[in-house]
Phi, psi and omega in degrees: 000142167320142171263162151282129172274153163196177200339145138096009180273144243267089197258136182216134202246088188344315180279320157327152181229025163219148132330169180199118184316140173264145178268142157213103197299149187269064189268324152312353197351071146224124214252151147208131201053044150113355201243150143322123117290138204284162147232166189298002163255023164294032210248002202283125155294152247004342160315306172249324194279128125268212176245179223240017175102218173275120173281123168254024181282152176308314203285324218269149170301280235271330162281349186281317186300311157322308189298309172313295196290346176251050230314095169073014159286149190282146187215116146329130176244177166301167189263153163225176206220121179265081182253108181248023168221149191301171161308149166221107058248322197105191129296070181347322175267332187249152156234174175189114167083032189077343208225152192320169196233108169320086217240165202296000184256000181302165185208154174247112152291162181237129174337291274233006178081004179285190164222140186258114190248142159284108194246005152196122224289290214115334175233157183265337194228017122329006202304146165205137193330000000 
């Protein structure tokens, strides 16, 4: 079964090139296992998203300009994270804060084609559908 995500759980981005914690303001004030717990509109970058080291997508404006200027070696850029849709799928079942409750199998895209997986939820003894 899925865990419920909160603060400090772990994010890996297909393109990135470190991980990164997800931030979650306690404005929902509902916790799990002592941290804010997310929903599935944690998604604003660097706000909830931060970013992921260096980005090596293809896709991305700032590799592609790099990549040119290196004339035509894959060139990394900073990563900055384009995310224009909530997490998906959620939790069918938990809501928090009106809206589904972020659980370890959701995923996000960033405009630029990666995909942001949660690889590790912050909790251990939570589950939720």
């Amino acid at each position: 079964m899925p865990q419920l995500v909160v603060m400090t759980a772990t994010l890996t981005c297909s393109f990135g090139a470190s991980p990164s914690k997800l931030i979650v303001p306690p404005v929902n004030k509902t916790n799990g296992e002592n941290m804010p717990a997310a929903n599935i509109m944690d998604n604003v970058p660097i706000e909830n998203i931060p970013p992921f080291g260096m980005c090596s997508a293809p896709t991305n404006p700032e590799v592609i300009s790099e990549t040119a200027a290196a004339l035509g070696v894959l060139t990394p850029a900073p990563c900055v994270p384009a995310i224009p849709a909530p997490w998906a799928p959620g939790s069918p079942t938990v809501m928090i804060g009106g809206m589904p409750a972020l659980n370890s199998t959701s995923k996000c895209m960033c405009t630029w084609a990666g995909v942001i997986t949660i690889s590790v939820a912050a909790t251990v003894k939570t589950n939720v559908a």
